[in-house]
N, C-alpha and C positions, 0 to 999 in steps of 0.2 A: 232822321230816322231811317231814310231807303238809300243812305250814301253807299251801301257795296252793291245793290242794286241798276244804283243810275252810275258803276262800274262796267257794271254788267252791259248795260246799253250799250253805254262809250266804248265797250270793247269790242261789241256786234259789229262797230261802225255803224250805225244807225242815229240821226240825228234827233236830239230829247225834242225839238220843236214838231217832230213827223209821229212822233209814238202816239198809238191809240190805246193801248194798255199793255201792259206787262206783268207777269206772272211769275210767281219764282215759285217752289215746289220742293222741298225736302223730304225723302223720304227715307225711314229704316225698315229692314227685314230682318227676321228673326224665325228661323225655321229648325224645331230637334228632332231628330226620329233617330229609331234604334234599331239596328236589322242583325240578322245574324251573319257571323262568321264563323271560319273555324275554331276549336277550340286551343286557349293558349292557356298558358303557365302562369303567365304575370300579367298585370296592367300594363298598358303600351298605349302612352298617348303620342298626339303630335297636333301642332298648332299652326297655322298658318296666317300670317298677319300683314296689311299695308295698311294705308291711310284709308282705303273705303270698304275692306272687307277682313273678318276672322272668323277664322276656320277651324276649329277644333274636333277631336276624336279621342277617345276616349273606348279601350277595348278591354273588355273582362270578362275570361271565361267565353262561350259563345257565343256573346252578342259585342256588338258596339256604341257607344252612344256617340251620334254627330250632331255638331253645333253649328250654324252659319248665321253669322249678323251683318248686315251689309247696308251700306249708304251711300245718298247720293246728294246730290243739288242739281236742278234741272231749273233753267231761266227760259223762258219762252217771251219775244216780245212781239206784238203785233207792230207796223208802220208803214205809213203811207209814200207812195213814191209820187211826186208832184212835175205835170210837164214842165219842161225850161225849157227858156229859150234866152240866150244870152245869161243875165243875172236874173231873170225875173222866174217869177214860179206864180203857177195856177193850176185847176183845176186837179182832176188824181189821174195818173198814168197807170197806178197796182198797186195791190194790198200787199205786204210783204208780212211773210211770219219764220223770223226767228229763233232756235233754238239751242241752248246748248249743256251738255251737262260735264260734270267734273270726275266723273268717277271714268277712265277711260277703258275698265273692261265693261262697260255696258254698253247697248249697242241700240238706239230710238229710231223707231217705226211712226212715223206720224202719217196720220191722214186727215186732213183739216179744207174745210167745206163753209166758206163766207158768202152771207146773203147782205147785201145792202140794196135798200128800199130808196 
C-alpha cells in the first residue's frame, strides 16, 4: 500500500529499521481574483503550464480574470541515529527529521521542536 512511500525513505538514505514515523502530505492551490487593467479591444489570454503549476489569464475589456492551481508532494520522515561502534549499535546518538518536496519552485521553511520523556 506505502510502496512509493518506503521509496521515499530509501531515497532520504535513511534506514526503514531507524524510522519513527513518516508523513507524506499532498497539497493543491487554487486561487482566482480579477483586478483591473487597461482597457483593450479583444480578449487576450495566456497560459502558463509545468507539471506542478497553471497559470492562466484571461483579459476583457478593463478588468482581468487570473487563475493559479498549484501542487505539490512533500515527504517528511522522522529517524533515529543509533551510537556505533565497530558493527554494533545501541542506545540514540539524534533524532533526525527529513524532508523533502517535488515541486522545485517551492521553497520549505521548517521549524521543528522534539520532546522525548
Amino acid at each position: 500500500v506505502n510502496a512509493d512511500l518506503h521509496k521515499e525513505i530509501s531515497a532520504l538514505k535513511v534506514r526503514i529499521k531507524d524510522v519513527q514515523s513518516a508523513v507524506r502530505t499532498e497539497s493543491t492551490t487554487e486561487a482566482i481574483e480579477t483586478v483591473r487593467v487597461d482597457t483593450l479591444n479583444k480578449i487576450v489570454t495566456a497560459e502558463y503550464r509545468d507539471a506542478w503549476n497553471i497559470i492562466k489569464s484571461e483579459q476583457v475589456g478593463d478588468s482581468a480574470k487570473l487563475s493559479y492551481i498549484g501542487r505539490d508532494t512533500i515527504v517528511g520522515v522522522v529517524s533515529i541515529q543509533k551510537k556505533r561502534f565497530l558493527f554494533f549499535r545501541w542506545g540514540l546518538k539524534k533524532v533526525n527529521y527529513d524532508i523533502s518536496n517535488k515541486n522545485p519552485k517551492t521553497k520549505i521553511n521548517i521549524d521543528v521542536a522534539v520532546r522525548f520523556k
